[in-house]
PyMOL CGO cylinders between C-alpha atoms (Angstrom):
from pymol import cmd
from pymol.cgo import CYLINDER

trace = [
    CYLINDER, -146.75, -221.62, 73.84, -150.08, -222.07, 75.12, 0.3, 1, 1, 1, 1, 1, 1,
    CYLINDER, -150.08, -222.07, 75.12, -150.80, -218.80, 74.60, 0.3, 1, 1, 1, 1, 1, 1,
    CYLINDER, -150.80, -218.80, 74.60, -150.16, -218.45, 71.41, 0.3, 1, 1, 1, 1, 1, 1,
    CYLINDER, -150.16, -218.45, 71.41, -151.67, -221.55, 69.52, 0.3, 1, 1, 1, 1, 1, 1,
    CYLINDER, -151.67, -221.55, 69.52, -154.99, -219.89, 72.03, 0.3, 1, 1, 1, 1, 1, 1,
    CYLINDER, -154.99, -219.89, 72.03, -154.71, -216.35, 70.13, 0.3, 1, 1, 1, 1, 1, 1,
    CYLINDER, -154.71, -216.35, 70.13, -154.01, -218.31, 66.60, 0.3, 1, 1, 1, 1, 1, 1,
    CYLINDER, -154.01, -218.31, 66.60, -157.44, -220.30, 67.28, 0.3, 1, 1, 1, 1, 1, 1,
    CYLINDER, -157.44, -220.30, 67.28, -159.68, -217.29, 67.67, 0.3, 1, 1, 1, 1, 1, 1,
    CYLINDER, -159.68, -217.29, 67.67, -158.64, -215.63, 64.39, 0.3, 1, 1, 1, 1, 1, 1,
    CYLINDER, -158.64, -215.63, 64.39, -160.90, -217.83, 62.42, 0.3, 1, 1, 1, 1, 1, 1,
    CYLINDER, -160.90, -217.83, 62.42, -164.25, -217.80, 65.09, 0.3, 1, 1, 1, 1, 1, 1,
    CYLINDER, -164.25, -217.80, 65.09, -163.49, -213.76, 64.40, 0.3, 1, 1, 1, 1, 1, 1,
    CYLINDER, -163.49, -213.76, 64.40, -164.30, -214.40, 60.69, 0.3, 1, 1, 1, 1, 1, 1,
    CYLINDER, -164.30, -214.40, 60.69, -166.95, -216.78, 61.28, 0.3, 1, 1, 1, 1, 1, 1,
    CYLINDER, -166.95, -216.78, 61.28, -169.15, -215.16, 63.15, 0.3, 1, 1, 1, 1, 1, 1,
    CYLINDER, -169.15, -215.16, 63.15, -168.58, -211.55, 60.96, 0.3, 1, 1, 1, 1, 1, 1,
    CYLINDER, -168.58, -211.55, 60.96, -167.35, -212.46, 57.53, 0.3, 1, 1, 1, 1, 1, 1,
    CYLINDER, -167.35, -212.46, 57.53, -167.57, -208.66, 56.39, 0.3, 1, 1, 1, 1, 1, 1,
    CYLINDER, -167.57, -208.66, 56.39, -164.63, -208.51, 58.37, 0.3, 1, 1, 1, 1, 1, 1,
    CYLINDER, -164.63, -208.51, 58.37, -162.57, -210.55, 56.18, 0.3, 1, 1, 1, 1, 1, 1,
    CYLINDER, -162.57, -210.55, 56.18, -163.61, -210.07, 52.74, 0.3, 1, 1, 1, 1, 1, 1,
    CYLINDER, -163.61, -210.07, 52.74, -164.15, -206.72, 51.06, 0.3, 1, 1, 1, 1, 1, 1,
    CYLINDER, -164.15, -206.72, 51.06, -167.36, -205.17, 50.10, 0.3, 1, 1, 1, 1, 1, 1,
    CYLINDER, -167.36, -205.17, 50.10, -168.72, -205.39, 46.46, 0.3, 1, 1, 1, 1, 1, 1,
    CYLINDER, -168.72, -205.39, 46.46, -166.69, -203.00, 44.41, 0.3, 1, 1, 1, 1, 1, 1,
    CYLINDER, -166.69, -203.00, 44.41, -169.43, -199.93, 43.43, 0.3, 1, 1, 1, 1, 1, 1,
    CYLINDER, -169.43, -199.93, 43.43, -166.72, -197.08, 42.22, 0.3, 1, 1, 1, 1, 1, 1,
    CYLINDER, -166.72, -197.08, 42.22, -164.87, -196.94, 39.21, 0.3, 1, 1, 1, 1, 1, 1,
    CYLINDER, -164.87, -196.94, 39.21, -161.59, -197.47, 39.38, 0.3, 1, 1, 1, 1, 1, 1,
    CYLINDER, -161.59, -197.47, 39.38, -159.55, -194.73, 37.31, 0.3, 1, 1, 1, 1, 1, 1,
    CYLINDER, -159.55, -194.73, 37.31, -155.92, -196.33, 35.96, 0.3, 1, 1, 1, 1, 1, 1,
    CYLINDER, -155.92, -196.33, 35.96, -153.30, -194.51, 34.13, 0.3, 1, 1, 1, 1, 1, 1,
    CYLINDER, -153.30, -194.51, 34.13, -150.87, -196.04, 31.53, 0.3, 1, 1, 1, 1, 1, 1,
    CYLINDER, -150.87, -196.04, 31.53, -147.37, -194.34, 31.79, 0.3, 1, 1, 1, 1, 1, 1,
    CYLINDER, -147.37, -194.34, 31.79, -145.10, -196.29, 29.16, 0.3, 1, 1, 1, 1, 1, 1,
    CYLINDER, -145.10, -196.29, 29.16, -147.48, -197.88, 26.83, 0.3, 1, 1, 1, 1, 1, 1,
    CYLINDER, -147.48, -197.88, 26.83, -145.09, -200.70, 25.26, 0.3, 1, 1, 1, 1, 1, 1,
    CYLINDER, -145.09, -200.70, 25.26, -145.28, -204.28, 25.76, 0.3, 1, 1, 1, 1, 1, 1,
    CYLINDER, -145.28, -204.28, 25.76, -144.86, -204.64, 29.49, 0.3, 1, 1, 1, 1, 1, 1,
    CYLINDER, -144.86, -204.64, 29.49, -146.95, -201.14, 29.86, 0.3, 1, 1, 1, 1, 1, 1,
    CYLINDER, -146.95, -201.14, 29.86, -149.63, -202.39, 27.30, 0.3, 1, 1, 1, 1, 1, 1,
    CYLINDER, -149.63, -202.39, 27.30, -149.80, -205.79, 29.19, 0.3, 1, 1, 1, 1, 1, 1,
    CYLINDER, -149.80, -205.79, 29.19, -150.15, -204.16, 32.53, 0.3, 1, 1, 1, 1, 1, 1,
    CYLINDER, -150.15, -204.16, 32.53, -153.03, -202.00, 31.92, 0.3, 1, 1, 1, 1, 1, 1,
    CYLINDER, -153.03, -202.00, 31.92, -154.92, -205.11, 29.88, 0.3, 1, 1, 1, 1, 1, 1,
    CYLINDER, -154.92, -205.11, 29.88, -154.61, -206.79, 33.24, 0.3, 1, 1, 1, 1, 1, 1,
    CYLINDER, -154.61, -206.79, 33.24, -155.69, -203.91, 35.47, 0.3, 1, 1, 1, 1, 1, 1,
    CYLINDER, -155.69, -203.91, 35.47, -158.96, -203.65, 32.68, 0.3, 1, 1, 1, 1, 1, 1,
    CYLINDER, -158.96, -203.65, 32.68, -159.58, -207.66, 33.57, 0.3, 1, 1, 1, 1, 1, 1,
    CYLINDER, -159.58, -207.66, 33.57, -159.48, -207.31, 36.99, 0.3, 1, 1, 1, 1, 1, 1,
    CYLINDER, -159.48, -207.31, 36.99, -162.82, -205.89, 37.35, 0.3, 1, 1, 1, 1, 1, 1,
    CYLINDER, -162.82, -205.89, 37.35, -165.85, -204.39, 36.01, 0.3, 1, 1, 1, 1, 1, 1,
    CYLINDER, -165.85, -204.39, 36.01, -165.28, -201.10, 37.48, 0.3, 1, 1, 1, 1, 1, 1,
    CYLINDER, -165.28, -201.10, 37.48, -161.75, -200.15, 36.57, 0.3, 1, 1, 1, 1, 1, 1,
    CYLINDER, -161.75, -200.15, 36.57, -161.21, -197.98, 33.56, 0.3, 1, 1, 1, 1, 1, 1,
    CYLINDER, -161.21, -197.98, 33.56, -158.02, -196.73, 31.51, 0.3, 1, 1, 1, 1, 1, 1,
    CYLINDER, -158.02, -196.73, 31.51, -158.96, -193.10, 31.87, 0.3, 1, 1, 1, 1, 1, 1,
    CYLINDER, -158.96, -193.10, 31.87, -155.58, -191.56, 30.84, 0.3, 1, 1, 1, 1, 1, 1,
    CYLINDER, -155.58, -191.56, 30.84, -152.38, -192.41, 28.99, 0.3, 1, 1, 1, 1, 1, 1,
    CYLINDER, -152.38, -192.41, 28.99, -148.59, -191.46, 28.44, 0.3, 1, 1, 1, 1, 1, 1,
    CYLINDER, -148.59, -191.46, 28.44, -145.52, -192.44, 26.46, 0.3, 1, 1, 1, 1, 1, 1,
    CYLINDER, -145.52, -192.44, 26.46, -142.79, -190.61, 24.61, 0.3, 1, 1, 1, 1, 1, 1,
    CYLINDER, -142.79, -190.61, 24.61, -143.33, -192.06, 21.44, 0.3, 1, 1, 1, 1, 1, 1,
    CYLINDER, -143.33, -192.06, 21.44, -146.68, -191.01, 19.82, 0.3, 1, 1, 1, 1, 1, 1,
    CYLINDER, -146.68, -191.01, 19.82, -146.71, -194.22, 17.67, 0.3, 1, 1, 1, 1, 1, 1,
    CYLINDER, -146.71, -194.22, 17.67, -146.42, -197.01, 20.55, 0.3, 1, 1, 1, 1, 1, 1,
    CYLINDER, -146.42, -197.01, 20.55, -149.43, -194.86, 22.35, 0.3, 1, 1, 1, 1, 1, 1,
    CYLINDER, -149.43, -194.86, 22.35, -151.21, -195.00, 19.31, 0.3, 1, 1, 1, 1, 1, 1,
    CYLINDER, -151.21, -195.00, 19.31, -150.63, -198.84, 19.24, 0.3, 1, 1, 1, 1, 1, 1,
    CYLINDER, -150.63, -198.84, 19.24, -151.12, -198.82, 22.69, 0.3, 1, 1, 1, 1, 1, 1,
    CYLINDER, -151.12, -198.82, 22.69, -154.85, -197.15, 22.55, 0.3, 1, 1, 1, 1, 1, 1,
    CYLINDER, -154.85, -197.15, 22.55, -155.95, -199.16, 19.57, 0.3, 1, 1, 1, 1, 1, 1,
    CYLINDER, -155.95, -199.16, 19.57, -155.16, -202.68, 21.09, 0.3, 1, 1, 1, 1, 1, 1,
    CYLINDER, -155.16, -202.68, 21.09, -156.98, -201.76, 24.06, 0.3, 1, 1, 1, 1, 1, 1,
    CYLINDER, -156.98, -201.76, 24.06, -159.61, -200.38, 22.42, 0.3, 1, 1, 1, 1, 1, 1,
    CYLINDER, -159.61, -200.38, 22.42, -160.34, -203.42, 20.26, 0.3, 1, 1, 1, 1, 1, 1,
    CYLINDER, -160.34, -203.42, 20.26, -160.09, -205.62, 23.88, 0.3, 1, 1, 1, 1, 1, 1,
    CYLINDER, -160.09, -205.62, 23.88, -161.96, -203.65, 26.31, 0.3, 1, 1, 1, 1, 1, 1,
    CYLINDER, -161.96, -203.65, 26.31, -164.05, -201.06, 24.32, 0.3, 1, 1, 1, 1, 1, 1,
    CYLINDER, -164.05, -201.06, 24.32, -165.69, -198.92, 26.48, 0.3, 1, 1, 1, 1, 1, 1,
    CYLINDER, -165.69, -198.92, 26.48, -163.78, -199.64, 29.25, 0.3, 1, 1, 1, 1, 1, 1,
    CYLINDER, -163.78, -199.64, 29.25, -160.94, -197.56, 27.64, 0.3, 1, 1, 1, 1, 1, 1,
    CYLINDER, -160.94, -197.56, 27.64, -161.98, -193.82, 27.98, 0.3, 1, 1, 1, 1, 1, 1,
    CYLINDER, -161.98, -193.82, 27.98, -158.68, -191.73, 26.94, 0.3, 1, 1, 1, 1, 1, 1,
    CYLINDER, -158.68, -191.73, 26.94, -158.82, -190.21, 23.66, 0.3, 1, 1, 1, 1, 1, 1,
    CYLINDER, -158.82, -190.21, 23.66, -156.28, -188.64, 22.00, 0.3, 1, 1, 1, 1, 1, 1,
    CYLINDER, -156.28, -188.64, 22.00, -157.90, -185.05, 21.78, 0.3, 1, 1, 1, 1, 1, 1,
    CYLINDER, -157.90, -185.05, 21.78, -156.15, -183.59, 24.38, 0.3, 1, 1, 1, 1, 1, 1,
    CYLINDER, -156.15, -183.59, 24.38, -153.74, -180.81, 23.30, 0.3, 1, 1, 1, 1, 1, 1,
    CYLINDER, -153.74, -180.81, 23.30, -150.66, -179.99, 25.56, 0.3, 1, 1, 1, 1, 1, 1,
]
cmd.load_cgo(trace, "trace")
């Protein structure tokens, strides 16, 4: 038992003494997300993924109705401006 409340003690010195070790770097890339599904729970998960940091962008989008992506795009649009780089000019 010894033992292990020894190995549990040194986990935080660890972190002490080299705190890049614990916590992650500052965030320089952009972070490309995609929206498949673009109702409600869809539409709510990629306004979340745009909060979560400066760096992330909506670069594409998909749903089966054209009228909920439509939504979809505008109300995202209106929230997180530039942040939301998918336009609608892409022919399949």
């Amino acid at each position: 038992m010894a033992g292990v409340a020894l190995a549990g003690s040194a986990i935080p010195t660890i972190t002490i003494l080299n705190p890049n070790r614990a916590f992650a770097g500052i965030n320089n890339e952009t972070l490309k997300v995609g929206l498949i599904g673009c109702g409600g729970r869809g539409s709510g998960a990629a306004n979340q993924a745009l909060k979560a940091d400066p760096n992330v962008v909506l670069h594409a989008m998909g749903d089966i109705f054209k009228d909920k992506l439509d939504s979809s795009l505008e109300n995202l649009t209106k929230v997180h401006g530039a942040k939301v780089r998918w336009t609608t000019d892409i022919n399949l």
